[in-house]
N, C-alpha and C positions, 0 to 999 in steps of 0.2 A: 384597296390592295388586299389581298388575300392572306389570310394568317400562314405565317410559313410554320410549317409540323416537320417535326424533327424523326426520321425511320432507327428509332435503337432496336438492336437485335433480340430479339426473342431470347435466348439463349441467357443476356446479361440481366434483362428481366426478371428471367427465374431465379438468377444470382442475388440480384438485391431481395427478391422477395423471401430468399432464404437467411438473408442478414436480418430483415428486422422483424418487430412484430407489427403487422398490420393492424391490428385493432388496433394500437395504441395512438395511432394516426387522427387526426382533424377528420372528419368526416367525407368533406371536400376533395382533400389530397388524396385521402385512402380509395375513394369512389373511382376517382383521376386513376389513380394506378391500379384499379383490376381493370379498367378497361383499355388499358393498355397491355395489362399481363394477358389479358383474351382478344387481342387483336382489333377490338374494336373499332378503336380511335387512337390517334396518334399525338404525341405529348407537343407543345408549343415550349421553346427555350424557356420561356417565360414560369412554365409550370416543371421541367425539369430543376430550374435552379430553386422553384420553390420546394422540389419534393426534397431536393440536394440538401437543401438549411436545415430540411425539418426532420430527416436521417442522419444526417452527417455523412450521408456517401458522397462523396467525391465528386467534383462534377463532373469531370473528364471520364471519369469509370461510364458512364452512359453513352459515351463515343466511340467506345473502342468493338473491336470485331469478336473480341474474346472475353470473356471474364476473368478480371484481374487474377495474377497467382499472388496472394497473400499469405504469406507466410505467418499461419497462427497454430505452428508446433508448439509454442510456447504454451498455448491454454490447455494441452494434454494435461498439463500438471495441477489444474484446477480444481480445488477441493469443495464446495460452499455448502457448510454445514454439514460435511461426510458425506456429502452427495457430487459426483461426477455428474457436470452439467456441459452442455455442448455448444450452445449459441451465444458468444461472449455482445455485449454492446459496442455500439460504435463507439461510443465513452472510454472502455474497458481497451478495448483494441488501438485507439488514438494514444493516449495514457501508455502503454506500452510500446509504441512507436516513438513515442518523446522521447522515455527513458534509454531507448535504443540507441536514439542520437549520443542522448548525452554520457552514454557507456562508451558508444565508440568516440566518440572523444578523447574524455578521461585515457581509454586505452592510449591513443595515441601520444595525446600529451606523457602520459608513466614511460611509454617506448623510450620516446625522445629523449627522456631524463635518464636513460638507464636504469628506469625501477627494475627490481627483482619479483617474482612472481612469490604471490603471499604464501605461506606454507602451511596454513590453515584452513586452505581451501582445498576441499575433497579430504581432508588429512586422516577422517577415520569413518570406518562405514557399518552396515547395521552389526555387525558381529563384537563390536566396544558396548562396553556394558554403559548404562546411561549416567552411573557417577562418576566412568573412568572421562564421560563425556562433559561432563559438569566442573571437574574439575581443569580439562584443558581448556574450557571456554573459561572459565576463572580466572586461569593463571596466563593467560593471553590476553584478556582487558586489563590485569594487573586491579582486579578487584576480591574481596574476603567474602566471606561466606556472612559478612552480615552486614554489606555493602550500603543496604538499604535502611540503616541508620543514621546515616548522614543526609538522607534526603530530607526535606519538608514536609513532600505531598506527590501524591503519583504522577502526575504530569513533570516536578522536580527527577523523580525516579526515570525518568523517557528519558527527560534531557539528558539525564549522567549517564545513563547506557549510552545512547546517544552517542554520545562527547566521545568515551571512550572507543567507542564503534572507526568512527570516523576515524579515530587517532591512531588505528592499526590498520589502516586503506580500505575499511569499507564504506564506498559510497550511499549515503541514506538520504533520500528525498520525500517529500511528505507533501501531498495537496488532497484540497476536499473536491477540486474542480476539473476538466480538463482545462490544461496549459494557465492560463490566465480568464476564460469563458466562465464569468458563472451564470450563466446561462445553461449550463454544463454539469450539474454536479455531477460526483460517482455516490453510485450506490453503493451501500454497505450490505446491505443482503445480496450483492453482488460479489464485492469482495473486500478484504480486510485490508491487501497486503499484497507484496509476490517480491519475488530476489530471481536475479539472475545472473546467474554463475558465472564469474572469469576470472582467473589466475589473479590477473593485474589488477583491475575493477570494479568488485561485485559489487552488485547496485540493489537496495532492499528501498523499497516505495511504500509509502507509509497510508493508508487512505486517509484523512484527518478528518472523515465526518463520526469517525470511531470516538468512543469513550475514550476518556485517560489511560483509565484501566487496560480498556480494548486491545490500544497504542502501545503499551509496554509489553502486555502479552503477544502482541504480534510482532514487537519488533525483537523480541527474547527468541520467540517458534521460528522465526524466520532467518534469525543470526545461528541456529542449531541446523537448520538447511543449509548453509555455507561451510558448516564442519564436516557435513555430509556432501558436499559438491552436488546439489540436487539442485534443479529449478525448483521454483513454488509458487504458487497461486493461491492464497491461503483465506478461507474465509469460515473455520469451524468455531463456531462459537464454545470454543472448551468442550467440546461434546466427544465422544469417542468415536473415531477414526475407526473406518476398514482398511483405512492406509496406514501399515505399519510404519513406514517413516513418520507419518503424519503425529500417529504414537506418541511416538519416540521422542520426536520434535515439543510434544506438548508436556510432555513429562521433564523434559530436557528445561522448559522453561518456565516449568511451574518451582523446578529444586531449586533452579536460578532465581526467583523470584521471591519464594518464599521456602526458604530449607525446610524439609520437614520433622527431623525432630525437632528441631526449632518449635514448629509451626504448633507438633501436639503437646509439649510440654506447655505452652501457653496455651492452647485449647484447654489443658485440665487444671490450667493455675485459672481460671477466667470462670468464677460462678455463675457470673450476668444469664438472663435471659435470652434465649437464643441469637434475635434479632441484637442487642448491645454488645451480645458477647461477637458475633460477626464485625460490626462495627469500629470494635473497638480494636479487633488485629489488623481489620484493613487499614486501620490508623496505623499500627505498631508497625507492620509489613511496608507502609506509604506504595501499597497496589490496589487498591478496591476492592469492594466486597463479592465480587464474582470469583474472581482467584481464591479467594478463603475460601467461599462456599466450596465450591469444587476439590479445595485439598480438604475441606471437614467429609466430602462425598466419597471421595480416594480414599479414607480412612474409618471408613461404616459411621461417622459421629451421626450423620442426617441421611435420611431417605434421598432419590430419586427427582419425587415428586418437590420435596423442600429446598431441592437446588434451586431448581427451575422457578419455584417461587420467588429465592430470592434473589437468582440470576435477573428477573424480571424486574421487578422491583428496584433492585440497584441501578439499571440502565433507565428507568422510569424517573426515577428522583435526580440524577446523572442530565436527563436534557431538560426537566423542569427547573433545575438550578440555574445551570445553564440559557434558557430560553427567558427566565425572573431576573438575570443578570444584564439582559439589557445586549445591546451591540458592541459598545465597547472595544474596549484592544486597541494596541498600535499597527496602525497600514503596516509601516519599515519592519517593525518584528514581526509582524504574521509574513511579511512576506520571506522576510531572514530566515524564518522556521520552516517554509517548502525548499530548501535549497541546502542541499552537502556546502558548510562552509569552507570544508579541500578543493572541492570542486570549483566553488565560486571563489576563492582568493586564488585560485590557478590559471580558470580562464581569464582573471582580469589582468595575471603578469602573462598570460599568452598575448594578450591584445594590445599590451603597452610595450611588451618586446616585437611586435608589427606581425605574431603568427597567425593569429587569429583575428579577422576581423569587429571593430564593433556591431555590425547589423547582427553578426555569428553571436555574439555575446548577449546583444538582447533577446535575439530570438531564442537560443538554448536557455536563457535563465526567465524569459517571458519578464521581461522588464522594458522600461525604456531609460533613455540614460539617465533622469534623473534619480530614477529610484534604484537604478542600479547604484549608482554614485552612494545614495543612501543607505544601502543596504552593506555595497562595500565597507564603508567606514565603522557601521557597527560589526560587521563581523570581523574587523582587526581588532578591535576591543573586546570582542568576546573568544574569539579564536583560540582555542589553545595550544 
């Protein structure tokens, strides 16, 4: 019997060929597909659903007469590392399709309850000076200007922002994967982070292969984009911005992080040598030692060159500990921790009130039912 060859359009070809990077491709597949992109020879099912797995494109996108209209206005807003970049991954673009669902969701459920639209979202724009900014985001989580004494450790610091985040309707979700795939991760030199803007809504994505550190600066920069009513796609490593919100945003969440007079009075109480004297405030601060370097660079204490040193270095020791620490963790709470516990104690009284289906419920929270079951029950207990 004769192998049946599948006729996709030329046209869609050049479409997928522009989604991804070919080198990065199996040898094999990649070879497969220029000689389809030049007409060569024509693809067998069999080698479409391979190329499908190994992109992530779609299978169905290889049928069609047209190239998909994908709507990715949202990646205008992409910053990674000051630099405006244009070709997001199939990772990247899934990942923000997820979150999409589970925005219009949430929306719909807030409708239905008669929420009110937040008032802090878009509430003030570049012309608020950045302490008139600091201190409405303050007095809206209902936290002090030295908040960050009460934590343990910077990852404790995530969480209580966090907590508080959630507890004035902003939606926050955090994974290192797409959906439940690890087979999937997202890259970090791709992106840190991104929020997307809705009255009712907003949704802030956390990337979790970040540092603690990372995690709390992004989730700080990215909650100062919701004061600003901006989308964001955020992945600067503390670095300076040609994007004046971008700025703004960063400066917004370094006085949130770690005040700055604060910050130099202890710089000039701390005689230690350089590296213990960093150290020892990222202790005092419970942010990391990259945010310190950066506010000792903000304030002429170090060079340029001495940030980045020990920007490096801190992120270096950060997955070595890390990576020395073994696998560890609990399944239930790693998974508790990608998931808005608003969001998931919501949809589970949507599903028990008959609105929502449960297939709806595992699919948007990427569980099945037992570990939703599990997951549910610790986040009544931790819920606040």
């Amino acid at each position: 019997m004769p192998t049946v060859r599948i006729n996709v359009k030329p046209e869609i070809l050049s479409w997928v060929q522009a989604q991804i990077e070919i080198d990065d491709l199996r040898s094999a597949i990649r070879d497969n597909f220029i000689k389809w992109l030049h007409g060569e020879k024509e693809p067998t099912l069999n080698q479409i659903e391979e190329f499908s797995k190994a992109t992530h494109i779609p299978l169905g996108y290889f049928f069609l007469n047209a190239p998909p209209q994908e709507d990715n206005s949202f990646i205008e807003y992409r910053t990674v590392d000051s630099i405006q970049l244009s070709k997001p991954s199939r990772d990247l673009l899934d990942t923000i399709d997820e979150m999409e669902r589970i925005q219009d969701w949430m929306k719909e459920y807030l409708f239905d309850q008669s929420m009110d639209n937040l008032d802090f979202v878009g509430l003030h724009d570049e012309t608020v000076s950045i302490e008139s900014m600091v201190m409405s985001i303050r007095d809206t989580l209902k936290i002090e200007k030295d908040w960050y004494t009460e934590s343990k450790d910077t990852w404790d610091s995530f969480k209580r922002i966090r907590t508080k985040m959630e507890a004035i309707g902003i939606v926050v979700m955090m994974n290192g994967v797409v959906g439940s795939n690890t087979h999937r991760s997202l890259n970090i030199d791709e992106f840190r982070a991104f929020t997307m803007i809705d009255k009712l809504a907003p949704l802030i994505f956390i990337n979790a292969h970040d540092t603690d550190c990372g995690r709390l600066f992004s989730l700080v920069h990215e909650l100062a984009h919701i004061w600003y009513g901006e989308n964001s796609l955020f992945n600067d490593k503390y670095l300076e911005s040609q994007n004046s919100i971008e700025r703004k945003c960063n400066a917004i969440a370094a006085e949130i992080i770690v005040p700055n007079d604060i910050f130099v009075q202890e710089w000039k109480r701390i005689n230690d040598e350089l590296q213990l004297k960093i150290r020892k405030l990222a202790h005092d601060f419970k942010c990391g030692m990259t945010v310190i370097a950066r506010r000792a660079l903000d304030n002429n204490f170090i060079s340029q060159k001495t940030y980045k040193e020990l920007a490096d270095t801190a992120r270096m020791i950060y997955f070595q500990n890390k990576e020395n620490s073994g696998p560890g963790g609990d399944y239930y709470n790693t998974a508790l921790s990608r998931i808005d516990k608003r969001f998931l104690l919501a949809i589970n009284d949507s599903a028990y009130q008959g609105k929502t289906s449960f297939s709806e419920v595992y699919r948007l929270t990427n569980t099945t039912r037992k570990t939703f079951e599990n997951i549910i029950d610790r986040a009544r207990g931790t819920a606040s």
